[in-house]
DRENTORVEX-130245 format. One record per residue (C-alpha): residue number from 1; x, y, z. Coordinates in nm, 4 decimals, padded with zeros to 6 digits, m for minus. Example, Ala and Ser with C-alpha at 12.3 -4.5 7.8 and 13.67 -1.06 7.14 Angstrom:
2
> num xx yy zz
> 1 01.2300 m00.4500 00.7800
> 2 01.3670 m00.1060 00.7140
//
This chain:
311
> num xx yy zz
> 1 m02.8609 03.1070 m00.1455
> 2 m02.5822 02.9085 m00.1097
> 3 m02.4814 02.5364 m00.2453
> 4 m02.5563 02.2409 m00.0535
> 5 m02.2509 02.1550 00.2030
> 6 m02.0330 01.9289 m00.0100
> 7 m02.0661 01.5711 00.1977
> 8 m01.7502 01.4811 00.3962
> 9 m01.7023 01.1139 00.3728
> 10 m01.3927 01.1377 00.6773
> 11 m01.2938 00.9265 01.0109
> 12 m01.4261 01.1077 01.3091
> 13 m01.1023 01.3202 01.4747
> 14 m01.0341 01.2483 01.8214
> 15 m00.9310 01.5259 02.0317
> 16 m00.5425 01.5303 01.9982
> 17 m00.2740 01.4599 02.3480
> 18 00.0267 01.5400 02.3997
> 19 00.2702 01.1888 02.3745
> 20 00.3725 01.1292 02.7469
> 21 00.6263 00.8852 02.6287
> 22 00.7849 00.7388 02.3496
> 23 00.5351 00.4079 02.3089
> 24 00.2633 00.7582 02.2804
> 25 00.4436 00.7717 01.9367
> 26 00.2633 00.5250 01.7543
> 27 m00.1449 00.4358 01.7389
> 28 m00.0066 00.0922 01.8788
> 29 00.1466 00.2450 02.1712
> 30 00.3602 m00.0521 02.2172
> 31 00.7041 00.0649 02.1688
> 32 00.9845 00.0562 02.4371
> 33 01.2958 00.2629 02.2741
> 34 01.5281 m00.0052 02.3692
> 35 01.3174 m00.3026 02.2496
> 36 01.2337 m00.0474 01.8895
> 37 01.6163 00.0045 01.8398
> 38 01.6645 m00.3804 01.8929
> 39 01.4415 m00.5737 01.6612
> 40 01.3906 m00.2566 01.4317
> 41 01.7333 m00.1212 01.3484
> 42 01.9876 m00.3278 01.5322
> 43 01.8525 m00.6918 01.3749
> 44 01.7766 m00.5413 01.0502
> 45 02.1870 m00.4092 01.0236
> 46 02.2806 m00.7291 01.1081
> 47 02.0901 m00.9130 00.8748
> 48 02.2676 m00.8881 00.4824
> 49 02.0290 m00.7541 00.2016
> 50 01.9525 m00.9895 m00.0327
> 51 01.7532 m00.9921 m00.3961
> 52 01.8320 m00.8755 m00.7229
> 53 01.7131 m00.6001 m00.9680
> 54 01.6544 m00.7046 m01.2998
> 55 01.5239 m00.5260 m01.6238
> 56 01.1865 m00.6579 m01.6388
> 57 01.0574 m00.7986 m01.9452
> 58 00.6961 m00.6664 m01.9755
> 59 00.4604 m00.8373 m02.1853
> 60 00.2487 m00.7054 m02.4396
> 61 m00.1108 m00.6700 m02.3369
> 62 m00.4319 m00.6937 m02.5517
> 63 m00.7322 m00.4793 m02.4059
> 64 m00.8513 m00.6061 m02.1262
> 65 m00.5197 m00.7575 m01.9393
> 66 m00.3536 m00.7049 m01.6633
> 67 00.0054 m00.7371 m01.5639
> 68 00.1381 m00.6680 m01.2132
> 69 00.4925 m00.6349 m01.1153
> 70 00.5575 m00.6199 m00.7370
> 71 00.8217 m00.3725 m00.6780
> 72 00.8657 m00.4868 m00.3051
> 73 00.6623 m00.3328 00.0586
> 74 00.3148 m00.2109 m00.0635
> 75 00.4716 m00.1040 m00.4324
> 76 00.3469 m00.1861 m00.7615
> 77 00.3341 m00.1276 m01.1188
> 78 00.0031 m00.1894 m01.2633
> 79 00.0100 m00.2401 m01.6945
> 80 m00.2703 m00.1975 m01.9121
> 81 m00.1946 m00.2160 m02.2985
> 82 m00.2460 00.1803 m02.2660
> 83 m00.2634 00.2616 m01.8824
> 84 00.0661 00.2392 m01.6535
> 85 00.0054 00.2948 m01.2881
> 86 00.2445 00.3357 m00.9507
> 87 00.0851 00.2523 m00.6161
> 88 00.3170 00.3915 m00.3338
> 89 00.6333 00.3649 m00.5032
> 90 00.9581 00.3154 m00.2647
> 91 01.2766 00.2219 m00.4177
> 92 01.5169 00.3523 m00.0994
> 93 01.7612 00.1454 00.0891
> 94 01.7138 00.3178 00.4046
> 95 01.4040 00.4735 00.5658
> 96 01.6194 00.6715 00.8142
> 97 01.7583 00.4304 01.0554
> 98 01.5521 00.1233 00.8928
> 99 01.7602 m00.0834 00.6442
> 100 01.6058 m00.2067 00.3435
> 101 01.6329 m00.6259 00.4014
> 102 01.5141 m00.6779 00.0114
> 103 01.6525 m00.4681 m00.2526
> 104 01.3265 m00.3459 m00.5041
> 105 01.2775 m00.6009 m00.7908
> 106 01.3581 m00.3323 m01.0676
> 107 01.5572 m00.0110 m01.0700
> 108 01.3570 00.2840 m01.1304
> 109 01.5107 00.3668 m01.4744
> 110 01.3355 00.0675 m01.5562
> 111 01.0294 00.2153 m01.5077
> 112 00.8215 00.2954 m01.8228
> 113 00.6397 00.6480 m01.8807
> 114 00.3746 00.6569 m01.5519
> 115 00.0510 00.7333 m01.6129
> 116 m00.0963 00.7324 m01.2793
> 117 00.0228 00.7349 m00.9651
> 118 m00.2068 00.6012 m00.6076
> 119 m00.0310 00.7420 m00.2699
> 120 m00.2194 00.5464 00.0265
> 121 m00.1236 00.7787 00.2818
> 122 00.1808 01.0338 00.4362
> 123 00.4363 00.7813 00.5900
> 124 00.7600 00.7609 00.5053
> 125 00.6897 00.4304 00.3106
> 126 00.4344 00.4515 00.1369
> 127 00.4703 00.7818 00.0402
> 128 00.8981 00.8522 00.0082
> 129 00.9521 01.1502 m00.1735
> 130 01.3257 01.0919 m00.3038
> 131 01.1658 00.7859 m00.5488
> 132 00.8807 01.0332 m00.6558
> 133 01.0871 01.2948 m00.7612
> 134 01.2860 01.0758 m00.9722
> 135 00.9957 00.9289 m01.1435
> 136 00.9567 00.9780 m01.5234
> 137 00.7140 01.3095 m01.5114
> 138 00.4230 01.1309 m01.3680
> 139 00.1078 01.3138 m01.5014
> 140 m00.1759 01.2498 m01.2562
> 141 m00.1130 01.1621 m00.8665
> 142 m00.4256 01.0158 m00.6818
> 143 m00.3972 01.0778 m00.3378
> 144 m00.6231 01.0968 00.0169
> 145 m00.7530 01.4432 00.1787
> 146 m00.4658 01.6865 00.3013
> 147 m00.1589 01.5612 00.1085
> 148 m00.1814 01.7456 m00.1747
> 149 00.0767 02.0485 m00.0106
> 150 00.3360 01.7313 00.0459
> 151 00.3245 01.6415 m00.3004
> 152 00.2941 02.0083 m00.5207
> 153 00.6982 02.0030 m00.6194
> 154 00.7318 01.6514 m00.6679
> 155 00.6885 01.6783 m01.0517
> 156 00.3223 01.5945 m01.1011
> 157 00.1337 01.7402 m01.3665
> 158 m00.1723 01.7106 m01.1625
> 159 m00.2860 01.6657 m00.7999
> 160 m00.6062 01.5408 m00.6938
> 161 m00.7017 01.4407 m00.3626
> 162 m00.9996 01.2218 m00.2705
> 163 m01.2247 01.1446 00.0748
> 164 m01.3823 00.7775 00.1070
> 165 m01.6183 00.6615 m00.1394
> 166 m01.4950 00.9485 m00.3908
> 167 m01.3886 00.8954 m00.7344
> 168 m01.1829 01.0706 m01.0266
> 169 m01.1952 00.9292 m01.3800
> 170 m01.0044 01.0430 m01.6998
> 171 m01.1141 00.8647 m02.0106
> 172 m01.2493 00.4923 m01.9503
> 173 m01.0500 00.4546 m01.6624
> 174 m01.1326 00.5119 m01.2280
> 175 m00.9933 00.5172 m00.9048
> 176 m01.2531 00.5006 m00.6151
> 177 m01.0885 00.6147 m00.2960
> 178 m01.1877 00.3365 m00.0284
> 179 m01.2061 00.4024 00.3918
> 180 m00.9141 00.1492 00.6063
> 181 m00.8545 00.1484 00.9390
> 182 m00.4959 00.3274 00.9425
> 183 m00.3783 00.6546 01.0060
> 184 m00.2053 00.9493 00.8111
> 185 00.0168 01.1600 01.0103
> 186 00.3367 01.2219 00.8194
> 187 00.4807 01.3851 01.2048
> 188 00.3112 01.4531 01.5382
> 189 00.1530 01.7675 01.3847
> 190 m00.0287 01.6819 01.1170
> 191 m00.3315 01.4306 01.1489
> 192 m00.5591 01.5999 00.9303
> 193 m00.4020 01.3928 00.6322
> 194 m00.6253 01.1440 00.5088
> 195 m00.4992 00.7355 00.4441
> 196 m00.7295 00.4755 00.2754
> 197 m00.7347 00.2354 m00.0233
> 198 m00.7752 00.2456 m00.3975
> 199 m00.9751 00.0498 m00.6504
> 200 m00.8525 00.1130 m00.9761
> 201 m01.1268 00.0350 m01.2485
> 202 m01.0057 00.0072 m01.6631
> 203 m01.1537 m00.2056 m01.9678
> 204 m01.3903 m00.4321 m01.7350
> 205 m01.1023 m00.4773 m01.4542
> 206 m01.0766 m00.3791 m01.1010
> 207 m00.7865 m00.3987 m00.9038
> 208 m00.7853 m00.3492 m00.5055
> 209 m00.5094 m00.1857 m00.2827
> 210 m00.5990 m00.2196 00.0654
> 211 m00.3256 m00.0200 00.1645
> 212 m00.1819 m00.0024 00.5504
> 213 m00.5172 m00.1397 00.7418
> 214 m00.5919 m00.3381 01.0067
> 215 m00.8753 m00.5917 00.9616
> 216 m01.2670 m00.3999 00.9477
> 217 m01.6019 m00.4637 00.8676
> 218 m01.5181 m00.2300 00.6151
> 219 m01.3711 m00.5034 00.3675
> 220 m01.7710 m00.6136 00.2888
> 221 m01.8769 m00.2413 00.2402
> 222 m01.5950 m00.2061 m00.0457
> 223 m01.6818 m00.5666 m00.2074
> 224 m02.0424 m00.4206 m00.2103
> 225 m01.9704 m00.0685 m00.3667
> 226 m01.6640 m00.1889 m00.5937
> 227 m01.6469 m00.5388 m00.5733
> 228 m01.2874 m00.5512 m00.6660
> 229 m01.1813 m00.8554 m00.8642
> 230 m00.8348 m00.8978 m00.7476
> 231 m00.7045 m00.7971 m00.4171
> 232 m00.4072 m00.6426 m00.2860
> 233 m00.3953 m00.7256 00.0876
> 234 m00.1144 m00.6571 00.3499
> 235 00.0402 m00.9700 00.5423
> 236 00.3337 m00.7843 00.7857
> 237 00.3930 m00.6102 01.0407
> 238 00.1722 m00.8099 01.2677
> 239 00.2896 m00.8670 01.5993
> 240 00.3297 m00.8307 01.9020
> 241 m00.0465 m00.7811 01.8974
> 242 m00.0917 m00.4542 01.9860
> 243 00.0287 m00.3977 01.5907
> 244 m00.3213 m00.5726 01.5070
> 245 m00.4268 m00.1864 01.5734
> 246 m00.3092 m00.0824 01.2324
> 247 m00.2049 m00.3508 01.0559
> 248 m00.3305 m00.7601 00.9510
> 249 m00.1568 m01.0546 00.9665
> 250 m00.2310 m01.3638 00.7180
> 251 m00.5399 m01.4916 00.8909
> 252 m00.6911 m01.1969 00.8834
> 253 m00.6139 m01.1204 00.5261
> 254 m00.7382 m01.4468 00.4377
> 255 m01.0708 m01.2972 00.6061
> 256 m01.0558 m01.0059 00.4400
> 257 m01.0324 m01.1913 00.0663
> 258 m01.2949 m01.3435 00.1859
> 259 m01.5026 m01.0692 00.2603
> 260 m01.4226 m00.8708 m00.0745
> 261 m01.4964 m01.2006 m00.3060
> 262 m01.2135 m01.1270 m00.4930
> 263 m01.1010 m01.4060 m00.7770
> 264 m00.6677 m01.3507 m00.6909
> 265 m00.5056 m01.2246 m00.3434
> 266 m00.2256 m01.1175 m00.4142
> 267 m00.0016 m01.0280 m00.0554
> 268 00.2058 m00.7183 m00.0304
> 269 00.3733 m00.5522 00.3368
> 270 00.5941 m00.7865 00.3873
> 271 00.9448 m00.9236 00.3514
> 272 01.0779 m00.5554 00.2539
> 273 01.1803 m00.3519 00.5613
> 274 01.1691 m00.4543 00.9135
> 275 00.8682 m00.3048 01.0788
> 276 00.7768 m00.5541 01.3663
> 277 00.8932 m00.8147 01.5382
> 278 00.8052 m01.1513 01.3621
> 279 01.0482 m01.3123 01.1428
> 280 01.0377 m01.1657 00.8027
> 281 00.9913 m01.4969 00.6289
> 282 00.7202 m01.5919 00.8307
> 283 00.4032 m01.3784 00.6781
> 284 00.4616 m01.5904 00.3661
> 285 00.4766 m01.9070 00.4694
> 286 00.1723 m01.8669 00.7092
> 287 m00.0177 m01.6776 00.4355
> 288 00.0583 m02.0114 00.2318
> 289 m00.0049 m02.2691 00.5078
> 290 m00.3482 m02.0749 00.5935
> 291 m00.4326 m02.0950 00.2211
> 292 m00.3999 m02.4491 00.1747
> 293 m00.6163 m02.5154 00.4827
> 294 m00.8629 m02.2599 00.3563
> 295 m00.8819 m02.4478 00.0270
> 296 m00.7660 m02.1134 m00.1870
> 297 m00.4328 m02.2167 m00.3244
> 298 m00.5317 m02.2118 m00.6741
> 299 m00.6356 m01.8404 m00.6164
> 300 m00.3448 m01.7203 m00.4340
> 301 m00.0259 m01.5690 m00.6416
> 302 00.2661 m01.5169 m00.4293
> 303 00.4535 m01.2406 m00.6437
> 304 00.8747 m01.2279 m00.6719
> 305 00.9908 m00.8780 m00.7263
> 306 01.0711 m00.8056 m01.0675
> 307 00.8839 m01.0142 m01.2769
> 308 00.5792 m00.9065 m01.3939
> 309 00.2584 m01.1489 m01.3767
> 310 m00.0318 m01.1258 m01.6241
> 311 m00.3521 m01.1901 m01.4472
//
């Protein structure tokens, strides 16, 4: 007799076309080469990098805190007084033709020994292979459906992959694998990878990475089944609005706090590479104007790279 089918907790596939242009590149389908090369590449090698790298000072943690350093783009380090965790780690200065605008708030030597690292999904930056090879032997790397074979010689001592709604634990500490609306391809050729979000439970904490996602009813489901207690939410790559596809803006990150009744939003996606076409200091300063309207100030922290924050 054999087992019950293992459940498949997956987006439904659509049948897969042939791109007919280059705008067929992307889910938006809202790139013109001419207009990509000028606000992408051509503005960003014009515009002079800027920030610093410092040796962070970490604190020391009793059980039960939290520190987060924002590396820069969706990348963090996540402390524990025994738990040290990478989500998407990306320390390049150049994503082929895109220029890095902000340099990463710590080199990676600065890194201590990783515990743990989250990978979101296949593209190039969330998931950059140069900075994971280079990381100090990483033991465990937490990662969605079909990425495992991109990962195997990258230096981890483990490899597990998870679907929606699954979890892995080791010890008294969790990651929940949580849906997004996104999309995984690493090329044209490959969209059986997975992509999602991560809530990572330890010592009565949860902490939410949203990941790339547009806005989704989804948000409430995850509050529900995890209700994560502070919130890692994308702000960039917004507009024009045909980005909206895969990716939120403030306002609707501000909806999506809202949704997950989180205690701290934190904002991430922003500020590090240029990806779209609004001004890169803009997510920030609408994410702050929308806040004070919104009455959530006090519950907003606005990270600099670099320096570590104890929540």
């Amino acid at each position: 007799m054999k087992p019950p089918a293992r459940p498949v907790h997956r987006p439904t596939r659509r049948p897969r076309q042939l791109p007919r242009s280059f705008r067929d590149l992307t889910p938006t389908k809202s790139f013109h080469p001419r207009t990509f090369f000028y606000e992408m590449v051509w503005k960003a090698l014009l515009t002079r990098r800027t920030g610093q790298q410092r040796r962070p000072e970490f604190p020391k943690l009793s059980p039960g805190q939290v520190a987060l350093t924002w590396i820069g783009h969706a990348s963090f380090l996540i402390q524990f007084h025994d738990l040290n965790v990478l989500i998407d780690p990306n320390f390049a200065n150049w994503l082929f033709l895109l220029k890095r605008i902000k340099r990463a708030g710590l080199k990676l030597d600065h890194l201590p020994p990783i515990d743990l690292v989250l990978l979101t999904h296949a593209h190039f930056d969330h998931f950059h292979k140069p900075t994971l090879r280079r990381l100090p032997h990483p033991r465990i790397g937490v990662m969605p459906w079909g990425m495992g074979e991109l990962a195997h010689d990258l230096g981890f001592e483990r490899i597990i992959e998870l679907e929606w709604w699954e979890s892995f634990s080791r010890g008294d500490w969790q990651v929940t694998m949580t849906p997004c609306k996104h999309w995984g391809a690493r090329t044209l050729h490959d969209e059986h990878r997975g992509y999602g979000g991560f809530v990572l439970e330890h010592q009565g904490r949860r902490i939410f990475h949203a990941g790339d996602t547009a806005y989704f009813d989804g948000f409430k489901e995850i509050k529900q089944r995890c209700a994560p207690e502070i919130a890692l939410l994308p702000i960039g790559a917004y507009f024009p609005e045909a980005f909206r596809k895969v990716h939120m803006g403030p306002d609707e990150a501000i909806r999506a706090f809202h949704d997950l009744e989180a205690r701290w939003l934190v904002p991430m996606h922003y500020g590090t590479f240029k990806l779209s076409f609004e001004a890169m200091d803009e997510p920030p300063r609408w994410l702050s104007q929308l806040a004070e309207q919104d009455g959530i100030t006090d519950r907003l922290r606005m990270l600099e790279e670099g320096i570590p924050v104890v929540l």
